[in-house]
LUMPAVO-74213 format. One record per residue: y, z, x of N, C-alpha, C in turn. Coordinates in steps of 0.02 Angstrom, whole numbers, plus 50000, padded with zeros to 5 digits. Atoms other than C-alpha are relative to their C-alpha. Last residue first. Layout:
<rs>
YZXYZXYZX
...
</rs>
This chain:
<rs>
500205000549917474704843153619500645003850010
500545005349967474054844453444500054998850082
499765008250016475024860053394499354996250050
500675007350001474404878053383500564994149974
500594999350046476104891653355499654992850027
500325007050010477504893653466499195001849975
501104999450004478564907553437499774992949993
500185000850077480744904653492498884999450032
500625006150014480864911553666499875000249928
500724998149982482414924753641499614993049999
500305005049920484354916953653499105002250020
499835008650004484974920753452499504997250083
500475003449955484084937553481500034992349974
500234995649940485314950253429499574994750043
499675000149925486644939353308499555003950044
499475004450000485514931353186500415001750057
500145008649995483794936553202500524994950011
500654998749933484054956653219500104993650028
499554999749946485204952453071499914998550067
499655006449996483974942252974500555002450053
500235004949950482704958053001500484995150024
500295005550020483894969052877499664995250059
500174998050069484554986852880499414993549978
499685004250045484624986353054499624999449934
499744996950053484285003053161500424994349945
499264999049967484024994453323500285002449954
499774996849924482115001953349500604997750009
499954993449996481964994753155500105005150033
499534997750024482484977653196500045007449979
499285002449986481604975953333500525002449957
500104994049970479784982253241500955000750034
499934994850041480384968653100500095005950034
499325000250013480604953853233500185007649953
499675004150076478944957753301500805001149983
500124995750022478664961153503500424998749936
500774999750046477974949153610500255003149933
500524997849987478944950553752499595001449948
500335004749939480274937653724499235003450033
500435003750039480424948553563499894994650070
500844998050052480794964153640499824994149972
500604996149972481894958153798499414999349947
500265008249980483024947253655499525000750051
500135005550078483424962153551499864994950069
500544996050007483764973153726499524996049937
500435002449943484904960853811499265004549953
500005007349997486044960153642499284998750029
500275002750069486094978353632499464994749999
500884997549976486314979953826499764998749923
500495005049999487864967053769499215005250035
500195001050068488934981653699499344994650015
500634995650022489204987353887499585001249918
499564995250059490494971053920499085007349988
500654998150029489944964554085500225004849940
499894992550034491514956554183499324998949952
499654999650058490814941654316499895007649967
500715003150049490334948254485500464999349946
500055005950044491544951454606499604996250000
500565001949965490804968754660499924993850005
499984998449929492664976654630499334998150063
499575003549943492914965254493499935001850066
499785006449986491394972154423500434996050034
500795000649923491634989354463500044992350014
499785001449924493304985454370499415001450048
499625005950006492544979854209500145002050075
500455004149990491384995254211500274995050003
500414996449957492605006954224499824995550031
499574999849937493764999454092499465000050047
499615006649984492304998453970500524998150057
500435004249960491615014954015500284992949994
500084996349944493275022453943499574997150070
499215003949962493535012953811499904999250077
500225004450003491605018753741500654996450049
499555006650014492045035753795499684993249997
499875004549980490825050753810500474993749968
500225005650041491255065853771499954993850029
500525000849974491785080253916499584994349948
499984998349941493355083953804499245000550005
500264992149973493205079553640499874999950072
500575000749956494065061253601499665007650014
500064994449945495765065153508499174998250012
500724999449979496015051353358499955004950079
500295004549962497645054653284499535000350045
499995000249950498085067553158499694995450027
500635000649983498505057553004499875005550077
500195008150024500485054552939499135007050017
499765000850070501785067452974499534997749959
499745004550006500855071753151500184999449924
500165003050037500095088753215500664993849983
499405001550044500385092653392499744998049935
499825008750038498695097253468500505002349964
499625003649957498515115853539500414993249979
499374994250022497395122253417500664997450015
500005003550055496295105353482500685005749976
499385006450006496645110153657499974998849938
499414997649988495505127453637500804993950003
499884996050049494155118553541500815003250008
499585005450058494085105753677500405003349936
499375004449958493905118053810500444996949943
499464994550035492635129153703500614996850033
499804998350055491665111453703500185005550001
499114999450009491715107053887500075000449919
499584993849949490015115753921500664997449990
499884994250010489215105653768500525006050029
499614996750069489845089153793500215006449995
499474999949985488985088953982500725001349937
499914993949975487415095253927500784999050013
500034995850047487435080153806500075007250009
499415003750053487615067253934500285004049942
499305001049955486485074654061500814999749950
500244994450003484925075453908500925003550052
499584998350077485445057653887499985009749992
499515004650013484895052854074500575001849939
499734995349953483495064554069500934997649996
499834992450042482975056953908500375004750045
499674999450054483275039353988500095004349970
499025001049974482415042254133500545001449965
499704993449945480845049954039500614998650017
500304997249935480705034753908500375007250055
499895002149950481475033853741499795001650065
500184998049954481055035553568500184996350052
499765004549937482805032553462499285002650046
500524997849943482955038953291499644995150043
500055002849949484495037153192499465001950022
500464999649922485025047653061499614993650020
500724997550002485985038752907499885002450059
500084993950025487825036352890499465004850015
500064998850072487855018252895500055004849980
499435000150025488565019353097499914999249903
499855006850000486865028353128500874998149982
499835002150078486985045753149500254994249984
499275002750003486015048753319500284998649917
500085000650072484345057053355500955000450001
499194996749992483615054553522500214998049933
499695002950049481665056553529500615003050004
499484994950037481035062153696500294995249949
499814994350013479805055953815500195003949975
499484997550014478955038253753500205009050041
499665004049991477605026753748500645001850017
500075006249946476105036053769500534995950018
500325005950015476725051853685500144994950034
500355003249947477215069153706499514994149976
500755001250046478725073153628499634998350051
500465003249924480605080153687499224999449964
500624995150024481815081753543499354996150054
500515002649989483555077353561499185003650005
500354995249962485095079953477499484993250018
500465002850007486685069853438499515006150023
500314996950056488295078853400499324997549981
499804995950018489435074653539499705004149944
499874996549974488665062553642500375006549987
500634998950003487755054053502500165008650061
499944995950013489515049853437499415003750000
499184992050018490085042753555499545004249944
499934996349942488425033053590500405006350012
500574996750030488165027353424499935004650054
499824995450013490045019453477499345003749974
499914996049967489245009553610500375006449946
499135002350006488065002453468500355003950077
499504998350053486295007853522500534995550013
499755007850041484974996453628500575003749938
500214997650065483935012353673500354993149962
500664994750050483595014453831499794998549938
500635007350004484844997753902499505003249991
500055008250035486255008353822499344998250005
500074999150072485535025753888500114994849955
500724999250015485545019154051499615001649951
500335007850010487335013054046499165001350003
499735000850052487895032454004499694992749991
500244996950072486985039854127500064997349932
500485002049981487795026054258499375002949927
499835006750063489585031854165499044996750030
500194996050061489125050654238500094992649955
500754998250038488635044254393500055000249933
500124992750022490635040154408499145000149993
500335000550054491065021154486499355007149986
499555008950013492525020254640499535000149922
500465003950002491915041054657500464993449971
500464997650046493575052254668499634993749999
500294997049980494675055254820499475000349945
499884994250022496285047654756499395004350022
499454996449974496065033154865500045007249984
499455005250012494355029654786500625001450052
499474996750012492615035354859500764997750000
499485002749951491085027654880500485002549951
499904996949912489475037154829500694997850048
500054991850017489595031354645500005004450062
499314998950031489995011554708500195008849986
499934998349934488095014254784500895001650013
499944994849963487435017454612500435000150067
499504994550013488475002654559499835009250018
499265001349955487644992054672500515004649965
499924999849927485974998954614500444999750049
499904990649991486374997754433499795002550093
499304997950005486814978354443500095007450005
499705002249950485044974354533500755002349998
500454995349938484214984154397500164999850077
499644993750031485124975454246499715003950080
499125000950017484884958654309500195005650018
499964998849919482864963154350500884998850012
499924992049968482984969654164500114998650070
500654998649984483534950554113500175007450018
500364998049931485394949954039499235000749998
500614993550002485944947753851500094997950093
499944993949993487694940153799499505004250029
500644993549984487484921953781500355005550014
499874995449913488874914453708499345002950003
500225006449966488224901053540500065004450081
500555000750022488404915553405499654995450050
500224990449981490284920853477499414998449984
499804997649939490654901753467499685005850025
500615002449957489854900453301500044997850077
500055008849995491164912653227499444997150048
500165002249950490514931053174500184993050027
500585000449979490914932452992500204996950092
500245005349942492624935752949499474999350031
499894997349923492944950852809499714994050024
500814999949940493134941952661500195001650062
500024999449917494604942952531499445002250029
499605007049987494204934552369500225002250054
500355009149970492614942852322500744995449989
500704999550020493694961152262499684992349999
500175002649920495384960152369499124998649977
500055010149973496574956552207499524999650068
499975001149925495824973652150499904993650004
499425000649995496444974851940499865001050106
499725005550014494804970451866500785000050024
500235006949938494064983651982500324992649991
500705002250022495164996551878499674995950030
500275005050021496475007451974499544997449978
499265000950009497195024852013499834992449982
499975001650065495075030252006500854997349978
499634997950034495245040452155500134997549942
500134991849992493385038752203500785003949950
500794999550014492765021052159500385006550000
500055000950071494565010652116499355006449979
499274999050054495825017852255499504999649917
499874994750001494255019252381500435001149926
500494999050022493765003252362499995005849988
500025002450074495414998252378499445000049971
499404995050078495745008252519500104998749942
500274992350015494225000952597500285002649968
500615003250047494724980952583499715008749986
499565000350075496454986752663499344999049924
499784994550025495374992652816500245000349936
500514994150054494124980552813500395006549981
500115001650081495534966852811499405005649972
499425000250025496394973352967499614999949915
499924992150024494714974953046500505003449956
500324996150068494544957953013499885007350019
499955001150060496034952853084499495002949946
500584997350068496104960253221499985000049970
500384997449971497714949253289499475005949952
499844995249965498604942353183499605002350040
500154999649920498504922353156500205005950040
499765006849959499024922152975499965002850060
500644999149966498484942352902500084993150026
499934995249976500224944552825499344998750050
499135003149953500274930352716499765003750063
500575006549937498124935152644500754999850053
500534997949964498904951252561499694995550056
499624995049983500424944652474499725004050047
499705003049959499404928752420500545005650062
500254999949935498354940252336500374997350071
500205007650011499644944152213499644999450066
499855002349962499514964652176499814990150027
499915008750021498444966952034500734998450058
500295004750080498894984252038500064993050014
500475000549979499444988752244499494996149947
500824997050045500944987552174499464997950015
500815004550062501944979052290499775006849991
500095004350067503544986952373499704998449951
499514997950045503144988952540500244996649935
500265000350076501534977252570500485006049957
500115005550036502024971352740499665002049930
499305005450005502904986152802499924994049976
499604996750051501334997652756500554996249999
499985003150112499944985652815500615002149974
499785006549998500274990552992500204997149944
499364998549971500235009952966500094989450030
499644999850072498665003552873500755001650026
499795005350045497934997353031500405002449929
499715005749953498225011653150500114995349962
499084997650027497675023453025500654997450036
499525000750083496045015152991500815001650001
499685007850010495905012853178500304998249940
499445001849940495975033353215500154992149980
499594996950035494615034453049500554999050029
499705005050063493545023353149500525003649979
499675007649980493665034453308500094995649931
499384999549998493405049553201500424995150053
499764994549962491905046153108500634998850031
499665003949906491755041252963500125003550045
500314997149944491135052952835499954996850050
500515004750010491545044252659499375001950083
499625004849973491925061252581499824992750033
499735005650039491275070352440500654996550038
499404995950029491045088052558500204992349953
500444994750055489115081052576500475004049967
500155001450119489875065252615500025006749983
500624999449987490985073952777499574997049926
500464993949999492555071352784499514997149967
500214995549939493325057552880499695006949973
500265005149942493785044252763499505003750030
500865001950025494305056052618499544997450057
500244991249991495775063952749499124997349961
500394997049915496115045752799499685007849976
500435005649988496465040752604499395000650053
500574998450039497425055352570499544998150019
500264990349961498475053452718499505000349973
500505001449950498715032852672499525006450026
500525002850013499375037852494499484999950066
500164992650033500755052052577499154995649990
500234994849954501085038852706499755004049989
499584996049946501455025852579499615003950061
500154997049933500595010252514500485004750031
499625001949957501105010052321499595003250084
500454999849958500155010552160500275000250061
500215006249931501445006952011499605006750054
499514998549952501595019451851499634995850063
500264995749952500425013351717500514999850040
500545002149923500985003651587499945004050048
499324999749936501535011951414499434998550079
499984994849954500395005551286500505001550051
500554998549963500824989751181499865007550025
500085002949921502474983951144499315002350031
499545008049996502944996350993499834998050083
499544998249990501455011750997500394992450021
499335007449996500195011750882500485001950042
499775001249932498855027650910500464993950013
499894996049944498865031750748500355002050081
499454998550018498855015750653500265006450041
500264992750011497355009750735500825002850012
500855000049956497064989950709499805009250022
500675001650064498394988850562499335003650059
499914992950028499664994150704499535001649967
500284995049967499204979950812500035006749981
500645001250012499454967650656499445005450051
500424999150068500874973150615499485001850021
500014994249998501614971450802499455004649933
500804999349940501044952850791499875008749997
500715002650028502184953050627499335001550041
499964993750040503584960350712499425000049958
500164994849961503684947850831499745003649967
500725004549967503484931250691499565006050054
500454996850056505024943950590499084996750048
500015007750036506124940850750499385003849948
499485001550041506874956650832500044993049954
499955007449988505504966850872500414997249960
499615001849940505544986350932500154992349980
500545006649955504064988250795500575000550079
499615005349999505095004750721499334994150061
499864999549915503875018050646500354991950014
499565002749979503605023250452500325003550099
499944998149913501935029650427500734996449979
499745003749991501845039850254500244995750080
499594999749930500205044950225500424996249984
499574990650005499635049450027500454999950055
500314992550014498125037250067500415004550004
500745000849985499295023650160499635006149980
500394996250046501175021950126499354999549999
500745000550024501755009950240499825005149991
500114993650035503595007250314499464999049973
500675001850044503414994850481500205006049948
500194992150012505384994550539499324999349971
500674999250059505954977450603499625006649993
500634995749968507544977150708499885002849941
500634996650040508894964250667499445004950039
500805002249963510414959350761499415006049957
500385004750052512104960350624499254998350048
499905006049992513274966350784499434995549951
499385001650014513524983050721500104994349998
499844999649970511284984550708500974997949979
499815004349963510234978050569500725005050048
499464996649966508874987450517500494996350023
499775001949936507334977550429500785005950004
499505002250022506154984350303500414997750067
499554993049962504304988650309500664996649965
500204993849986502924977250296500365004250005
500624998250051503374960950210499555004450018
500405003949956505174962250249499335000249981
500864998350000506574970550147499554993050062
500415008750006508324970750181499335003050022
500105006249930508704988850150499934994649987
498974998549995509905001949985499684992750089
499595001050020507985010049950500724997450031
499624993749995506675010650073500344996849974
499435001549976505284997650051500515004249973
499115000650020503615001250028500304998550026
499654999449977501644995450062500665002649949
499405000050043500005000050000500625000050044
</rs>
């Protein structure tokens, strides 16, 4: 049932209003079961005011002129990014994502990039184009894009400030697959490689710099022996050296299981020969005794507006760290540079040149899937030859 208020121009839901200057605004009046609703549409053509009708009809209650009120904008600040890093880095079991604290250090590196190129934008449905501009021939790019690609996984899965139908990064920005350059370099070494290069750098460890300290540290030798042990990431390494254990066994193939927290999250387990346990056993004693050190500098640490920034634990091992190191041994034995990510590489293409299945491989490198193993670890192994005629 509709009315119309005595002394108005009528309309065919309500009545109209007209303003000093004669401009109309459409009023719904409607008598309904005893209810009276009268509420203004906001619309100044009867065709508007009509659509409004029709969203009132649909749940009179909750009607409000123009739709809902839109959500307050999304914005990259410092306060947003803090949150973001603080989730990052704690722990799942505290409902966080539990990165560790080198990643977490890059996240806050890259988004403190992002923030001057996406001042402004609503992160809502933000135009992709606004996102891709910015990423044109920058440098780390796709770390750039996993970071912004996280906070928006973050924004829709945990803090809920958005819907998925409103992330412009959801299958239209792609982190950068490997190019077939990087897939075509060799990267691995033979062991008699590796065995000839640790020899000269033992002897580098006995020679002494200007400043009076070894030209190449034992303690980074420990550290490359545990690579070509176990074939980890070098950061599985960081963080093996600070919170990894080990567990000594007795079996044919092996001394001591080393137990690392994969970069997925998951434990890690690593058997590895005597050397290598002694080797990692070194590596891990050395953490321990400088942990009330670290503890005491951490107190110490300046805090920052933003994130504290990534701090290393005293006596830890460094992935940077050996990198340098090991780059200048090299120069200093000139031999080409030897990045310490490729024992990986050398170790995947060792096990299957020797026999050993693509599955067992991929499970001694902690990959979720064989195809990886297959795609970038042992692109250069003896492909299997099966019975042929000649």
């Amino acid at each position: 049932m509709s009315g119309t208020k005595r002394g108005t121009e009528k309309w065919a839901y309500g009545y109209v209003r007209r303003n000093k200057a004669g401009k109309p605004s459409y009023v719904i009046y409607q008598k309904v079961l005893g209810r009276v609703y009268e509420v203004s549409t906001r619309a100044k053509t009867e065709a508007a005011a009509e659509a409004e009708y029709r969203r009132f009809e649909a749940d009179r209650d909750a009607y409000s002129p123009g739709g809902p009120k839109k959500p307050d904008g999304v914005y990259l600040t410092p306060d947003l990014a803090t949150e973001f890093l603080t989730w990052s880095a704690a722990p799942k079991e505290e409902g966080g994502k539990g990165n560790g604290a080198r990643w977490v250090h890059y996240q806050s590196k890259y988004l403190v990039w992002w923030e001057p190129h996406l001042k402004g934008i609503d992160l809502r449905n933000a135009p992709i184009e606004k996102i891709e501009g910015p990423l044109k021939d920058t440098p780390s790019r796709p770390h750039k894009i996993e970071a912004i690609k996280a906070l928006y996984s973050w924004l829709v899965t945990v803090r809920r400030a958005i819907k998925p139908t409103e992330d412009p990064t959801y299958r239209t920005l792609k982190v950068p697959q490997a190019k077939a350059a990087q897939l075509k370099k060799k990267k691995a070494m033979a062991p008699a490689d590796y065995f000839e290069l640790r020899s000269k750098l033992v002897k580098l460890s006995t020679t002494l710099s200007k400043a009076g300290r070894p030209v190449f540290s034992p303690y980074w030798i420990d550290c490359l022996d545990v690579l070509a042990g176990t074939g980890w990431h070098v950061s599985e390494l960081e963080r093996f050296s600070s919170e990894g254990t080990i567990q000594k066994v007795d079996h044919k193939d092996g001394a001591a299981i080393l137990e690392v927290i994969h970069k997925s999250g998951s434990v890690h387990r690593t058997l590895v020969s005597k050397p290598v346990f002694e080797a990692a056993k070194r590596i891990r004693d050395r953490a321990t005794e400088a942990a009330p050190r670290h503890e005491e500098a951490k107190r110490r640490e300046r805090k920052t507006p933003a994130v504290r920034p990534f701090v290393p634990r005293e006596g830890t091992f460094k992935g940077d760290a050996l990198r340098t190191a090991l780059q200048r041994a090299c120069d200093a034995l000139e031999i080409p540079r030897l990045h310490p990510g490729s024992f990986r590489h050398s170790i995947a293409t060792h096990a299957i040149d020797q026999g050993a299945e693509i599955k067992a491989t991929s499970d001694f490198l902690g990959h979720k899937s064989s195809q990886t193993t297959k795609k970038f670890y042992a692109t250069f192994a003896v492909p299997s030859k099966v019975p042929t005629f000649t």
